[in-house]
C-alpha positions in Angstrom: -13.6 23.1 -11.3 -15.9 20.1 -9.7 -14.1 19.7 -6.4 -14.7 16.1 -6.7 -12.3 16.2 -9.6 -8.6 16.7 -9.8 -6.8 19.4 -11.1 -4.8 18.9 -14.7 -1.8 19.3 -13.5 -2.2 16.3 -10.2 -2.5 13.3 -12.4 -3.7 9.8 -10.5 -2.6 6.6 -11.7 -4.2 3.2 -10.7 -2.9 0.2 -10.5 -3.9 -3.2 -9.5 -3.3 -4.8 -6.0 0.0 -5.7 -5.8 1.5 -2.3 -6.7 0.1 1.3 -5.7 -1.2 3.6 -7.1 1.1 6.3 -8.2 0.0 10.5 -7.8 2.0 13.1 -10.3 2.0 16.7 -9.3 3.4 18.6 -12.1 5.9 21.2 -11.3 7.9 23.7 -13.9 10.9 22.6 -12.3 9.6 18.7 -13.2 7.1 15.9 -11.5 7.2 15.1 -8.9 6.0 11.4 -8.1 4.1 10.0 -4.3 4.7 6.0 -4.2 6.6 4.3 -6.8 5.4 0.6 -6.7 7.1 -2.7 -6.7 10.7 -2.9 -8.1 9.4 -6.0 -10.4 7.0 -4.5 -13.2 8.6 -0.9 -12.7 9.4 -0.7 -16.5 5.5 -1.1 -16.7 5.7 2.1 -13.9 8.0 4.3 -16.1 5.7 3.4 -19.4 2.3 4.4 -17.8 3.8 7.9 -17.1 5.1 8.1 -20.3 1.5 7.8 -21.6 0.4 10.5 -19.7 2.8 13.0 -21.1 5.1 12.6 -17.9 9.0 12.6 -18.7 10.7 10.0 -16.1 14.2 11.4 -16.4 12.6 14.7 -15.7 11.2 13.8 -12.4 12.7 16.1 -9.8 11.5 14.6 -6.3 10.3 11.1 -5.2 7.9 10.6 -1.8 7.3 7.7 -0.5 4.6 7.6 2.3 5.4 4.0 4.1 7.4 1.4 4.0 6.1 -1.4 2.5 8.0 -2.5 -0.8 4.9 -1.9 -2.9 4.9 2.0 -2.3 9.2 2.6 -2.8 10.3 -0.5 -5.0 10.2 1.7 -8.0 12.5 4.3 -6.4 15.9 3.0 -7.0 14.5 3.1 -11.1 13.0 6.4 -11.3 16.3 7.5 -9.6 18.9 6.0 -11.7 16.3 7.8 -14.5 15.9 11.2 -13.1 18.6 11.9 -9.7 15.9 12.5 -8.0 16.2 12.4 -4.3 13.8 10.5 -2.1 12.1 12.0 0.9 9.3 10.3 3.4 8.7 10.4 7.2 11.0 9.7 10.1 10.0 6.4 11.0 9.8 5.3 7.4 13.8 7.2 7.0 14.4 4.7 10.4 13.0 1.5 9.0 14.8 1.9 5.6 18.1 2.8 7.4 18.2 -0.6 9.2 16.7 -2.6 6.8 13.6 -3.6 8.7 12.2 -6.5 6.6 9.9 -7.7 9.2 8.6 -3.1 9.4 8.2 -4.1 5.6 5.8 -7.5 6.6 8.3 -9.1 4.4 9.3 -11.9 6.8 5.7 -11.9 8.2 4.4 -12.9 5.1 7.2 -15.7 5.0 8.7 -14.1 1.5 12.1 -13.4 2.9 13.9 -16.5 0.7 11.2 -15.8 -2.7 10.9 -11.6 -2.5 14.2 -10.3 -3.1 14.3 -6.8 -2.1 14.8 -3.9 -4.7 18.6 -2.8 -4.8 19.7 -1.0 -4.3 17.9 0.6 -1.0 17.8 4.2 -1.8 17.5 6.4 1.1 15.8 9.1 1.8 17.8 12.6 1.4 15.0 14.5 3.8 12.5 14.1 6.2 9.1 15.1 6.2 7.3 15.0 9.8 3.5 15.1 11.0 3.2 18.9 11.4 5.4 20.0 8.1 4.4 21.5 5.0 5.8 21.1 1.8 5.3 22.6 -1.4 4.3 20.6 -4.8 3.8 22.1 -7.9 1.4 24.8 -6.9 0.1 23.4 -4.0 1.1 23.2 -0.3 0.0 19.9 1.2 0.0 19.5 5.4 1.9 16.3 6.3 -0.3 14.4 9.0 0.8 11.3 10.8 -1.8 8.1 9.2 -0.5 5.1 11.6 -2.6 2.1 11.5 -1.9 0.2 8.2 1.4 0.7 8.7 2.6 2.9 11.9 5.4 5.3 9.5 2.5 5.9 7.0 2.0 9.4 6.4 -1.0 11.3 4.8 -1.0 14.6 2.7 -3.6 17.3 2.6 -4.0 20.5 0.2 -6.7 22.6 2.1 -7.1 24.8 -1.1 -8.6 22.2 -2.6 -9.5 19.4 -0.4 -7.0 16.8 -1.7 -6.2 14.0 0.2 -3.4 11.8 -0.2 -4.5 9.2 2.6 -2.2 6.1 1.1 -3.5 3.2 2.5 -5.2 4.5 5.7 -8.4 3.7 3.6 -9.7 2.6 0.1 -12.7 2.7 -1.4 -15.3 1.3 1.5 -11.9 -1.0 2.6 -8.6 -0.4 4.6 -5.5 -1.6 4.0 -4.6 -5.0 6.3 -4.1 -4.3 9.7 -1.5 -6.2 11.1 -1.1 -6.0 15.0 1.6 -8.9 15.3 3.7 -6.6 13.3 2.5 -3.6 14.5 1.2 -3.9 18.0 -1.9 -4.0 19.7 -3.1 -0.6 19.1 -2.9 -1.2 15.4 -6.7 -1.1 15.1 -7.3 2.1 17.7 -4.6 4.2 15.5 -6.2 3.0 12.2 -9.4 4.6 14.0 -7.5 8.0 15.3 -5.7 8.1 12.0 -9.9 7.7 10.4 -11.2 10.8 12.8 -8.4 12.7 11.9 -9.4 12.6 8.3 -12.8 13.4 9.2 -11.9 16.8 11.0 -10.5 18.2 7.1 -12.6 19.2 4.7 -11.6 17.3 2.5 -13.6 16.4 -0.8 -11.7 14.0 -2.8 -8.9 11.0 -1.4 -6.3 9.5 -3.5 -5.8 5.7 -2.2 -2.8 3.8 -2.3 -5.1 0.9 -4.0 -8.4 1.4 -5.7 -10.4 4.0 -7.4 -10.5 7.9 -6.3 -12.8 8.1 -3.4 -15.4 11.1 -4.3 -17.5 11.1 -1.5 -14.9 11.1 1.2 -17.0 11.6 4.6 -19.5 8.4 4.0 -16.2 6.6 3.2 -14.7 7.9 6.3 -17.9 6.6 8.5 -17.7 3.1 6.0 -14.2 2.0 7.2 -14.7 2.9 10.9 -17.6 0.9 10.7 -15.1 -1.5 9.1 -12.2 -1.3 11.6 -14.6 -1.3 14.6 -16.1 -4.9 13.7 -12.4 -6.1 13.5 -12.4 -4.6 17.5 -15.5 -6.8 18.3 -14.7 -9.8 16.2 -11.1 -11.2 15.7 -12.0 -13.8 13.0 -13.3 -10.9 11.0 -10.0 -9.5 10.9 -8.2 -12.3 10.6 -10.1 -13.2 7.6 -9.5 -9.7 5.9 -5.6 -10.0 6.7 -5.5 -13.5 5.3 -7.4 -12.9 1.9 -5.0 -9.9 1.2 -1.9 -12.1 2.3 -2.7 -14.7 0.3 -3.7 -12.9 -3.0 0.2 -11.1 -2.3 2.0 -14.3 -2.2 0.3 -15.3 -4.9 0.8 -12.4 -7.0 4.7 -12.6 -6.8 5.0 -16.6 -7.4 2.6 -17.3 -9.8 2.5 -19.2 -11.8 3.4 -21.7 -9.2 2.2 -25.5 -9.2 0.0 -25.8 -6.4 1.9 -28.4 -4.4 4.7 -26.2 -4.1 2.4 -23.2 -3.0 0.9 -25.1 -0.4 3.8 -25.9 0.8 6.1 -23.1 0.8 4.3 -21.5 3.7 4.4 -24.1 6.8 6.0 -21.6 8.8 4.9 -18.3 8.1 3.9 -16.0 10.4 0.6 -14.9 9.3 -0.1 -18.5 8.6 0.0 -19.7 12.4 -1.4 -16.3 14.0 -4.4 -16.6 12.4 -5.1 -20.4 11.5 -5.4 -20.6 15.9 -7.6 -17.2 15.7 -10.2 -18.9 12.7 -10.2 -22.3 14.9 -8.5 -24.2 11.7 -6.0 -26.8 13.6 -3.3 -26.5 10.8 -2.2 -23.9 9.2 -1.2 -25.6 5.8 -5.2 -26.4 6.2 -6.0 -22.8 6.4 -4.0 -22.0 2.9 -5.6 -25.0 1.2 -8.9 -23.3 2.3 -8.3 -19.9 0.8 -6.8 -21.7 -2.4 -10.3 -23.0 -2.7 -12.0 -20.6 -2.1 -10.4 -17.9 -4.2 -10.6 -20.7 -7.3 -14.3 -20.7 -6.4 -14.6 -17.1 -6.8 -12.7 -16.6 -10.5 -10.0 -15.0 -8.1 -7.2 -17.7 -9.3 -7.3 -20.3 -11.7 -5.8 -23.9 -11.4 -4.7 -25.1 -14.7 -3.5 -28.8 -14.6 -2.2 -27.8 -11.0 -0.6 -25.0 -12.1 -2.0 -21.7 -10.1 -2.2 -18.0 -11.4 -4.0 -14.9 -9.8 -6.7 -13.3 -12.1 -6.3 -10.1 -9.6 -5.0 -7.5 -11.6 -1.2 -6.2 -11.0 
């Protein structure tokens, strides 16, 4: 087999940019399914497996490795389909346990009143901790701690084969948002550790949580640092790349929305006021009005008689 292609029996299912990418490992005993997506378009989730010859009701374990809604919002679903219990990390068991919405960034992206949460929470019947292995299919994949993005996420590696799972530690020549208001201030040096801990497997393919399979996994490694260490030297940087990927999110789960009402909805979120004082843009209505524009200019969203929808794909 081309190492720099998956086995038949992992299947890797990509999806747009509002839910993750989902990875099947097939198992005699049933699939067994990493990141379930958001709980709105799920019934499009539980189709796409269907097309690739994978029963939903015959799932037999669920794995979620963060806690942001577009990774586990399919859970409750595939679930109520299959009885198939739910297992992730320790700090990801913690955050669902309390209902953290702000863990989630659901508050920081100021969608508390317009993103109701899946229901109901399912929580996780085991824990999985940095330092375990667990068995999938016929693989055993190392569980390694993959803070930065979020600081639960988790990563899996199968040695064997050098199959990474690294969520969204890093996409293809991208990271996921970094977001130290949520996070804390060492968001950025853990995305980094998180990066050179990557780079000490051998590892020849990574499965994002968004994006296309990464094939060439050590110049993708060196492309992100790269990435992550400009957002060290130069805040705006960063705070450009967290508010392009906020705003295509909000986007995504109003649209279609008449653009008075989006540029209003968002006076007081979070992400909103952090960075419209970090890009030197005196208010932050301004700042949303800005991106509106120029995501129009690029074909990213279309205004049709003031009515706005994302061309982004799902």
């Amino acid at each position: 087999m081309n190492k720099t292609q998956l086995p038949s029996d992992i299947h890797f299912i990509q999806r747009g940019w509002f839910h993750c990418n989902h990875v099947v490992v097939q198992d005699p005993d049933g699939p067994i399914i990493i990141d379930t997506g958001q709980h709105t378009g799920v019934e499009d989730t539980v189709a796409l497996l269907q097309e690739r010859g994978i029963d939903p009701t015959a799932i037999q374990l669920i794995i979620n490795t963060h806690c942001h809604t577009d990774h586990w919002g399919g859970n409750a679903r595939l679930q109520a389909l299959s009885g198939a219990p739910v297992i992730c990390g320790p700090k990801t068991a913690e955050i669902f346990a309390n209902g953290d919405t702000r863990a989630m960034w659901v508050d920081y992206f100021g969608m508390a009143e317009s993103y109701e949460l899946p229901s109901p929470m399912i929580l996780p019947s085991k824990i999985i901790a940095p330092g375990d292995s667990i068995q999938l299919g016929r693989y055993s994949f190392q569980i390694l701690a993959a803070p930065g993005h979020a600081p639960d996420s988790i990563a899996l590696f199968e040695p064997k084969y050098g199959i990474l799972l690294c969520a969204d530690a890093m996409f293809e020549q991208d990271c996921g948002v970094m977001n130290s208001k949520v996070s804390g201030e060492k968001t950025l040096d853990e995305a980094l550790t998180t990066l050179a801990r990557f780079k000490e497997l051998d590892a020849t393919i990574a499965l994002p949580g968004h994006g296309p399979i990464i094939t060439d996994v050590a110049e993708n490694i060196e492309a992100v640092s790269h990435l992550i260490r400009l957002f060290q030297r130069r805040s705006d940087k960063h705070a450009r790349h967290l508010c392009a990927r906020a705003f295509a999110f909000s986007l995504l789960i109003l649209q279609p929305i008449p653009r008075t009402k989006f540029l209003t909805m968002f006076e007081e979120a979070p992400w909103l006021h952090d960075n419209a004082a970090i890009l030197g843009i005196p208010k932050p209505t301004d700042l949303l009005a800005k991106l509106t524009e120029e995501f129009i200019q690029r074909g990213l969203v279309q205004d049709n008689h003031g009515i706005l929808t994302s061309t982004i794909p799902l």
